[in-house]
C-alpha atoms as an extended CHARMM CRD file, in Angstrom:
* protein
*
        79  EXT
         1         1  UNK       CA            -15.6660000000       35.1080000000       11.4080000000  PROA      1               0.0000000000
         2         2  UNK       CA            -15.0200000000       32.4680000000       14.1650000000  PROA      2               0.0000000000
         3         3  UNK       CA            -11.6150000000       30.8100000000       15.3070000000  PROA      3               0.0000000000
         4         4  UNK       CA            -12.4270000000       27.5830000000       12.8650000000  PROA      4               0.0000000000
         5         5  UNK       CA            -12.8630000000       29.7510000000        9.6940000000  PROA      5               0.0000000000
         6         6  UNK       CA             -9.7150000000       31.7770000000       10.9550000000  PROA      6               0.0000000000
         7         7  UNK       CA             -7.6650000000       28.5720000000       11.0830000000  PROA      7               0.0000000000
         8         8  UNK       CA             -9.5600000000       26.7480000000        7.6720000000  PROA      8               0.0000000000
         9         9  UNK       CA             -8.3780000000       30.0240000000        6.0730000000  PROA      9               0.0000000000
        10        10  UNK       CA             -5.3670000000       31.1480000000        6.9670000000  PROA      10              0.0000000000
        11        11  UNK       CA             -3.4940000000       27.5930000000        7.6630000000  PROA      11              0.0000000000
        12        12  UNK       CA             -5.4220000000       24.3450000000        6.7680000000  PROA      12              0.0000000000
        13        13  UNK       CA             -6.3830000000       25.7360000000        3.5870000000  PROA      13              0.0000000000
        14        14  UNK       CA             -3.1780000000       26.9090000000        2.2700000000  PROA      14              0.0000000000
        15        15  UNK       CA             -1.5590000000       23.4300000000        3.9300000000  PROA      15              0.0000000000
        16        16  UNK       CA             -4.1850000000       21.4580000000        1.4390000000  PROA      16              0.0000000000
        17        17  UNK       CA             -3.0340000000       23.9950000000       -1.4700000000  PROA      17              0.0000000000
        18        18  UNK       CA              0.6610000000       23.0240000000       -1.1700000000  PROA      18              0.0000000000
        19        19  UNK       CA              0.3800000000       19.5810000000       -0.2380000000  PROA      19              0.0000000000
        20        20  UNK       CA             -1.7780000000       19.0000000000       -3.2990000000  PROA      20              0.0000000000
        21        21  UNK       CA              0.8030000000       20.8030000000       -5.5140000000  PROA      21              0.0000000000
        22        22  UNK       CA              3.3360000000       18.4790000000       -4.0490000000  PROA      22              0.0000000000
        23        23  UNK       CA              1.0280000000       15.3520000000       -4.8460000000  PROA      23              0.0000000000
        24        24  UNK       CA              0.7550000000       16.8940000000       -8.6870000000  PROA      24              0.0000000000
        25        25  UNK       CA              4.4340000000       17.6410000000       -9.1720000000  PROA      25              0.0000000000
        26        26  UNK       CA              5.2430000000       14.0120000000       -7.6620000000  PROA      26              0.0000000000
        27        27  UNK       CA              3.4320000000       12.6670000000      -10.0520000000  PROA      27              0.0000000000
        28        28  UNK       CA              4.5300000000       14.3220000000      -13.2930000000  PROA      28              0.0000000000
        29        29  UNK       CA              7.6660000000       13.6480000000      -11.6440000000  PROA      29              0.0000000000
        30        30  UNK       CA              6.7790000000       10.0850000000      -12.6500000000  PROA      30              0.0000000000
        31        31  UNK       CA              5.2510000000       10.2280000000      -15.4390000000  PROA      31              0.0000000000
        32        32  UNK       CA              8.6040000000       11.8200000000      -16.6260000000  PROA      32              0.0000000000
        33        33  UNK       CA             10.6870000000        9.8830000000      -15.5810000000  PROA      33              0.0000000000
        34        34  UNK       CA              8.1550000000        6.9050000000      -17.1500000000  PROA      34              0.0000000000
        35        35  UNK       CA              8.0570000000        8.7610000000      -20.4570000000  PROA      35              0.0000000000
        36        36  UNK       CA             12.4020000000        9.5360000000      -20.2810000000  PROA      36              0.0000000000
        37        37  UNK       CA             13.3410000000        5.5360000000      -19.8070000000  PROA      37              0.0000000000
        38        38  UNK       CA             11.1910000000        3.4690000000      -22.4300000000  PROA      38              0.0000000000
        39        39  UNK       CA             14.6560000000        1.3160000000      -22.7410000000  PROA      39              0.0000000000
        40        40  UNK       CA             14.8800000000        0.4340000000      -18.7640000000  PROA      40              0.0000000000
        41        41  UNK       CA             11.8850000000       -1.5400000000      -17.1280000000  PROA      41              0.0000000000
        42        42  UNK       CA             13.2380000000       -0.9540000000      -13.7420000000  PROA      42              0.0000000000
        43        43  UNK       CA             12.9670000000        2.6220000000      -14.4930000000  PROA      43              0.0000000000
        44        44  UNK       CA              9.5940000000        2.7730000000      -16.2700000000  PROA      44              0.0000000000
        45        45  UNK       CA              8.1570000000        0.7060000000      -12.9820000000  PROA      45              0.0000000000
        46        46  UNK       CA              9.6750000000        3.6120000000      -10.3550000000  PROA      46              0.0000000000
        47        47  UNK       CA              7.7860000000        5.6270000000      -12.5470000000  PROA      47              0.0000000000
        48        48  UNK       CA              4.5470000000        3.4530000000      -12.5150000000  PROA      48              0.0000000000
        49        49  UNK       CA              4.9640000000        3.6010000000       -8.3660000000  PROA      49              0.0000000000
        50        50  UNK       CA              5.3900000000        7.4770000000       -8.3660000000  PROA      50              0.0000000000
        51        51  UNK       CA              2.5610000000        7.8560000000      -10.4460000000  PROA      51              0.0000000000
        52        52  UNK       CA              0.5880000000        5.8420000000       -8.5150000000  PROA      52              0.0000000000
        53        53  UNK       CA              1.4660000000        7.1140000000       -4.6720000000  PROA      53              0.0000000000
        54        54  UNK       CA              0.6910000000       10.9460000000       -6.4600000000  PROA      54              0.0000000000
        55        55  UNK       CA             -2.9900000000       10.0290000000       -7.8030000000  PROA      55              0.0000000000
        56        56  UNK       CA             -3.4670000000        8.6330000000       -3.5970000000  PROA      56              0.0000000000
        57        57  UNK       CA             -1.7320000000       11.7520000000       -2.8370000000  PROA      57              0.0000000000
        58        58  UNK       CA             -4.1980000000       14.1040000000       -4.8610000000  PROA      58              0.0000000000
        59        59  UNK       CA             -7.0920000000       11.9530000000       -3.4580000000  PROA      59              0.0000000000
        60        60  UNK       CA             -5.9920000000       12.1440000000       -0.1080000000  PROA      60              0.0000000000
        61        61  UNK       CA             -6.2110000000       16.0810000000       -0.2900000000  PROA      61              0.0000000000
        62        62  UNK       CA             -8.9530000000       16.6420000000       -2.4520000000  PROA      62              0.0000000000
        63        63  UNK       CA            -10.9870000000       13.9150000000        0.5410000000  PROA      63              0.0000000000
        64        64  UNK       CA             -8.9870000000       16.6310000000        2.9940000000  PROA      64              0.0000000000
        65        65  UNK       CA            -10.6600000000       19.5450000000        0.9920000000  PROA      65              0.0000000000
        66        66  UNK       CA            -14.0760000000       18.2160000000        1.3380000000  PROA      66              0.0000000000
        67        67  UNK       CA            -14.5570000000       17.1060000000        4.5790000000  PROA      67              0.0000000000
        68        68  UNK       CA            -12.5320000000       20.4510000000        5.8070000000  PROA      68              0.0000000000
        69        69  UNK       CA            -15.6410000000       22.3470000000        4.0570000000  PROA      69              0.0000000000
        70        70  UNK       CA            -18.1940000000       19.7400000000        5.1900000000  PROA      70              0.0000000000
        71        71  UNK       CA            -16.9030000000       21.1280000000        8.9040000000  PROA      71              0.0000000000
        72        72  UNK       CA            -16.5190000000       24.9420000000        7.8700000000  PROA      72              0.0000000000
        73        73  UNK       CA            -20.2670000000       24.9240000000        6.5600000000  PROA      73              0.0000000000
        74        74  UNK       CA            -21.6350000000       22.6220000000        9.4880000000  PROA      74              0.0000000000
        75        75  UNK       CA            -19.9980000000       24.7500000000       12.4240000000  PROA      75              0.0000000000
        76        76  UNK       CA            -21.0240000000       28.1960000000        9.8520000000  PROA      76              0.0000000000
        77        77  UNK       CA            -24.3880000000       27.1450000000       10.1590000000  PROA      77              0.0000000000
        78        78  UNK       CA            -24.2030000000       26.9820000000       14.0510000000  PROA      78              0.0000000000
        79        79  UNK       CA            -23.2320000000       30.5190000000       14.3810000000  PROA      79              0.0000000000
């Protein structure tokens, strides 16, 4: 095992793992608070936004995921 697959495994990987979980729980956060406030528009909107910026969030780390085992299998394969 070579210094990339040392830090893919034992940092990036785990970094993607949380930050995904945060981009989840952000956005049940909003569809929670969407769901709670059916009688306040402002409210229901906030939720709409949170929502939104934790789908980019999950897409941003699942891209992350990919291209961080595009790399892991290209370098693999020079070794």
């Amino acid at each position: 095992m070579n210094i990339i697959q040392k830090v893919n495994a034992n940092i990036l990987e785990p970094l993607i793992q949380l930050l995904f979980a945060f981009g989840i729980a952000y956005f049940l956060y909003g569809v929670m608070k969407f769901i709670l406030n059916q009688d306040n528009e402002t409210a229901q909107e906030e939720g709409k936004k949170h929502m939104l910026w934790g789908i980019i969030g999950i897409a941003i780390m699942a891209s992350a995921w990919g291209i961080l085992h595009f790399v892991d299998s290209a370098v693999s394969g020079l070794y």
